[in-house]
C-alpha positions as CSV (number, residue, x, y, z in Angstrom):
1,X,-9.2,26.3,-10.7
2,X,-5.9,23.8,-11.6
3,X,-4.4,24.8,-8.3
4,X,-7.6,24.5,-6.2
5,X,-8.7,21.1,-7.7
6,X,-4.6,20.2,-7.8
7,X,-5.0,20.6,-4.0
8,X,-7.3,18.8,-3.3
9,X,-6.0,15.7,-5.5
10,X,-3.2,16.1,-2.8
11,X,-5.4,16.3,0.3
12,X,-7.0,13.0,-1.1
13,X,-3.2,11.5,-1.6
14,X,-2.5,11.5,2.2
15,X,-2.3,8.1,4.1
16,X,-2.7,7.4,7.3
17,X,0.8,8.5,9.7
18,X,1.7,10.6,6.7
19,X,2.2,14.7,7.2
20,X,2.5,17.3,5.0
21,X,3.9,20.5,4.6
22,X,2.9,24.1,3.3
23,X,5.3,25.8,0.9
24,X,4.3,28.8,-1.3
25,X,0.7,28.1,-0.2
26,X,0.8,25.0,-1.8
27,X,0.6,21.5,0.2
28,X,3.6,18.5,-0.1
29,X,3.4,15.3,1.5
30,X,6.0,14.0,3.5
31,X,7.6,11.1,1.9
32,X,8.7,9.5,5.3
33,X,7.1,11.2,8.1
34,X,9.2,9.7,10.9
35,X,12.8,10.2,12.4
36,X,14.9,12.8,13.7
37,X,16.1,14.3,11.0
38,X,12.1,14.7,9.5
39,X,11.2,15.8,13.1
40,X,14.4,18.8,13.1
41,X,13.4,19.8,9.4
42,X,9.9,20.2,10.5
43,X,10.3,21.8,13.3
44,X,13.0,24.3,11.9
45,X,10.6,25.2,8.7
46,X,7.8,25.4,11.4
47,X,5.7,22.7,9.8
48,X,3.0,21.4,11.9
49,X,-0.8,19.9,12.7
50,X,-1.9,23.7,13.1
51,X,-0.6,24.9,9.7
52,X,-1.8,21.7,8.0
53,X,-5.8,22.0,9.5
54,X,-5.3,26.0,8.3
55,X,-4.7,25.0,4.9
56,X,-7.2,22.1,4.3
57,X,-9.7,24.4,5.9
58,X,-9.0,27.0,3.9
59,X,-8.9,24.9,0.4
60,X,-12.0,23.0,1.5
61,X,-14.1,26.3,2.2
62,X,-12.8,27.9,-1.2
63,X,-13.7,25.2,-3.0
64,X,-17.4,25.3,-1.2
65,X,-17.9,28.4,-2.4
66,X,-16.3,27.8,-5.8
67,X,-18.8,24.8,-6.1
68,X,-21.8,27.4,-5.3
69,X,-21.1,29.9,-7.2
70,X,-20.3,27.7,-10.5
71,X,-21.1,23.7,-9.9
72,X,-18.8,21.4,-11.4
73,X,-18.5,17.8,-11.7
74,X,-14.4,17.7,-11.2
75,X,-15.1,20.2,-8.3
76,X,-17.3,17.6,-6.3
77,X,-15.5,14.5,-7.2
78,X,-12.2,16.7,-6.1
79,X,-14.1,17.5,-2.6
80,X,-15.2,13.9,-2.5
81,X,-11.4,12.5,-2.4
82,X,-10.5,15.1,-0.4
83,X,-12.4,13.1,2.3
84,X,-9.8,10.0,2.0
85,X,-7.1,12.1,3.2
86,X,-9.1,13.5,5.6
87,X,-9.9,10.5,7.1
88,X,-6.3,9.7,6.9
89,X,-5.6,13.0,9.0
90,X,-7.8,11.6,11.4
91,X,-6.1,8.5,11.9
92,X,-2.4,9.9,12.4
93,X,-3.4,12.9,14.8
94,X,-6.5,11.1,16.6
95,X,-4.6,11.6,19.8
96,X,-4.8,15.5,19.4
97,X,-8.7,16.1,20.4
98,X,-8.2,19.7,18.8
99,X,-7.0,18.4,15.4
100,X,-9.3,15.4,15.4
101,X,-12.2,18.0,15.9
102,X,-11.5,20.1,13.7
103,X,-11.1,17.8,10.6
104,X,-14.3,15.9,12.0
105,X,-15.7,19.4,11.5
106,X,-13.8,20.0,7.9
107,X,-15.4,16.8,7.1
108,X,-18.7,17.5,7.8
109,X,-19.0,20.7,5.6
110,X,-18.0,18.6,2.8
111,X,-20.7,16.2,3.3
112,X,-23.3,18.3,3.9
């Protein structure tokens, strides 16, 4: 339960332009997402949008059912800040109608 909500206290950390990365199935923010050198290192550790979406998606749905199967009050404020980042996600890759769709869809399922 410490990594799931610990995730999404991460997912709720990103700002808008900011990217993160997946390591050990756990999620790290970029601390400057710009340049060539970010741009090489991402592209040679094969970080990405696609990876990114996979792993929110994932996160977000086991915390769904987590939250079914045993409600909790650090569960749904966790799911709730997730949003923030979210929205974030939106912002920085709202020019990739795939992405931008699929966190709109993400999204949804959290508010629903």
């Amino acid at each position: 339960m410490d990594e799931l909500l610990t995730s999404l206290r991460v997912i709720s950390m990103i700002k808008e332009g900011q990217k993160a990365r997946i390591r050990d199935g756990l999620i790290f923010l970029e601390p400057n997402s710009y340049g060539a050198v970010t741009g090489l290192r991402r592209w040679l550790n094969r970080d990405n949008r696609v990876t990114t979406v996979r792993y929110i998606r994932n996160i977000i749905n086991h915390a769904l059912a987590t939250y079914q199967k045993e409600p909790s009050e650090s569960l749904k404020a966790g799911l709730a800040e997730a949003v923030k980042g979210i929205d974030s996600l939106c912002v920085t890759y709202g020019d990739d109608a795939t992405t931008l769709a699929s966190l709109t869809i993400i999204k949804e399922k959290i508010l629903n």
